[in-house]
C-alpha positions in Angstrom: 130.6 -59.7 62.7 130.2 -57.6 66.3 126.3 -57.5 67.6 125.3 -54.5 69.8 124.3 -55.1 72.7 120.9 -54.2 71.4 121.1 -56.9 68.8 122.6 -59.5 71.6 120.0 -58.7 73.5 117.7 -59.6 71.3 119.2 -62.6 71.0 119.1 -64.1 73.9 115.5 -63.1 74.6 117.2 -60.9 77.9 116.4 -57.1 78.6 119.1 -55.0 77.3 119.4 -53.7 81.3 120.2 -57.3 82.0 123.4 -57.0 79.6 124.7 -53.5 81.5 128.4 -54.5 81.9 129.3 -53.9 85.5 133.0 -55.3 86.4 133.1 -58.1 89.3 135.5 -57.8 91.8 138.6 -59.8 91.1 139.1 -62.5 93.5 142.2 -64.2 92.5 142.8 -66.9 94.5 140.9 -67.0 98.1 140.0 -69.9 100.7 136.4 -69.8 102.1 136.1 -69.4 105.8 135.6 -72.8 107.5 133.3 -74.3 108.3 130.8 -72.8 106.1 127.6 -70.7 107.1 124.3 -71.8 107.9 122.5 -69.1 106.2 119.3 -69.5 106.5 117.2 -68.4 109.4 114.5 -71.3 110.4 112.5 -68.6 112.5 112.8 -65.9 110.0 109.2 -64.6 108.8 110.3 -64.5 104.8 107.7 -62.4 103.8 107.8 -59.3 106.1 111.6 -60.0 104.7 111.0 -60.4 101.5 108.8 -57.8 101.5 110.9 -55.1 103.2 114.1 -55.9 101.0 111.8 -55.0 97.8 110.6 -51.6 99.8 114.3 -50.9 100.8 115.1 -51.7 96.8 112.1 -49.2 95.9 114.1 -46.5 97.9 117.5 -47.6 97.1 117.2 -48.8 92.9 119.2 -51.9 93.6 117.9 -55.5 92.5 116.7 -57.8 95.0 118.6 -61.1 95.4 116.1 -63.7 97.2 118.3 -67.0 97.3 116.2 -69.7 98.3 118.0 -72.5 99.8 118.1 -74.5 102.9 120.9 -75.1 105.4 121.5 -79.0 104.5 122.4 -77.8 101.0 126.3 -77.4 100.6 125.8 -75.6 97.2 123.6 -73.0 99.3 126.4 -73.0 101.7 129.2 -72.5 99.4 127.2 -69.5 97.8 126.8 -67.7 101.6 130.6 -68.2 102.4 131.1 -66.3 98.7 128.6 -63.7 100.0 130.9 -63.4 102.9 134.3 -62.6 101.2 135.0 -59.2 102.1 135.3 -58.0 98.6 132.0 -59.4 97.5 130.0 -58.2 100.2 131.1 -54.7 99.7 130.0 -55.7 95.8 126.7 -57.3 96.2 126.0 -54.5 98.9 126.7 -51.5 96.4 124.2 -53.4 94.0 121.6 -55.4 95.3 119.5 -55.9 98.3 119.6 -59.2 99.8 117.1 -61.8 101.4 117.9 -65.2 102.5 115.2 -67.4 102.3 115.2 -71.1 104.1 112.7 -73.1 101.4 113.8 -76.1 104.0 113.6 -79.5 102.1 110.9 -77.6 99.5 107.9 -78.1 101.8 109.0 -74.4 103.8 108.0 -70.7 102.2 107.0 -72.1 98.7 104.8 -68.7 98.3 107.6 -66.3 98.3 108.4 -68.4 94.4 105.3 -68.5 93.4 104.6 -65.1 93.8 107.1 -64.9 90.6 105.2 -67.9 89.5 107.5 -70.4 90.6 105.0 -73.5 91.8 108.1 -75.9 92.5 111.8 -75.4 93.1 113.9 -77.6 90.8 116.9 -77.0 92.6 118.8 -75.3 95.5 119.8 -72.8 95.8 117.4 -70.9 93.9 118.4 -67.7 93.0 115.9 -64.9 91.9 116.9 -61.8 90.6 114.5 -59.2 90.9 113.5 -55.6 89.9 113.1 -52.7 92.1 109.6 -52.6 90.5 109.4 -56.5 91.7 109.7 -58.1 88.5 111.7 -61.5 87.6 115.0 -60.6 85.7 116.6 -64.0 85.6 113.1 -66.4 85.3 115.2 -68.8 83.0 118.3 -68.4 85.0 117.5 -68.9 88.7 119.7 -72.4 89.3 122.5 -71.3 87.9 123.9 -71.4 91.4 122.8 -74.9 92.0 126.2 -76.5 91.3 128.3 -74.1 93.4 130.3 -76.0 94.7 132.2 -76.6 91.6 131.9 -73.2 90.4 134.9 -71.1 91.1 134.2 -68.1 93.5 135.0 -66.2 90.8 132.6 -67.3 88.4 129.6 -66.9 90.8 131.0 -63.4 91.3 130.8 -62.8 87.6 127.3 -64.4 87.7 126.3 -61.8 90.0 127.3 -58.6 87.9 126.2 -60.0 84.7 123.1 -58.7 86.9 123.9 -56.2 88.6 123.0 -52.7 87.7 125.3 -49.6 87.5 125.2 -48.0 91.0 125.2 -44.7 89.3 121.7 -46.1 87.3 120.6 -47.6 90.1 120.3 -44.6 92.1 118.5 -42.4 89.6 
């Protein structure tokens, strides 16, 4: 028995958007640059960033990523040196607008969550998924990243376009 995509959908409670099938880039085998990057910016004001990531997604019709994490975290670290392969960064960048936001050792920029409702982090990194109208996509999916490190690069790349729009959609 096939379901549509309509029917699967329904299913798994997700918006049929959510389920637009947009091909990863193929990795194959790759070796993350060493050591790994300290994403996140201690100084960074994550609002005005937040903010101008969902106005530049407005513009654009790309999903925001906000991935909350903190520089101690070697999951959060392993998901910026993904963001850095070449061939994903040219993906995520044709897709989605991006915001890095340091939660510290979740005592540090606990409103930008909670303005999706999130009151307390269970995990980093946290990774929301959001609308160019600003809404959650992924509310019962946003630690999937939070065992990276033993996540291929290849499955977190696939991760990633499971919600990722079609450019062409995107900018219509």
């Amino acid at each position: 028995m096939r379901l549509t995509a309509l029917a699967f959908a329904a299913f798994l409670s997700l918006p049929v958007a959510v389920l637009a099938e947009v091909p990863s880039p193929q990795l194959g085998s790759i070796e993350l640059a060493q050591p790994l990057p300290l994403p996140y910016d201690l100084q960074a004001d994550a609002k005005s960033q937040v903010d101008a990531a969902l106005a530049r997604a407005k513009t654009s019709g790309k999903r925001v990523i906000v991935d909350l994490g903190g520089n101690w975290c070697g999951d959060c670290r392993v998901f910026a040196g993904i963001l850095a392969v070449p061939e994903v960064k040219k993906f995520v960048e044709a897709h989605f607008e991006v915001v890095l936001v340091n939660v510290g050792r979740y005592d540090t920029n606990l409103d930008i969550p909670a303005r999706w409702g999130i009151e307390k982090l269970a995990a980093a990194p946290t990774t929301l998924i959001v609308s160019p109208k600003g809404e959650l996509l992924n509310r019962d999916d946003t630690v999937a990243l939070r065992d990276a490190r033993a996540m291929t690069p290849q499955a977190v790349v696939d991760w990633l376009a499971h919600w990722a729009e079609p450019v062409s959609k995107a900018k219509s």
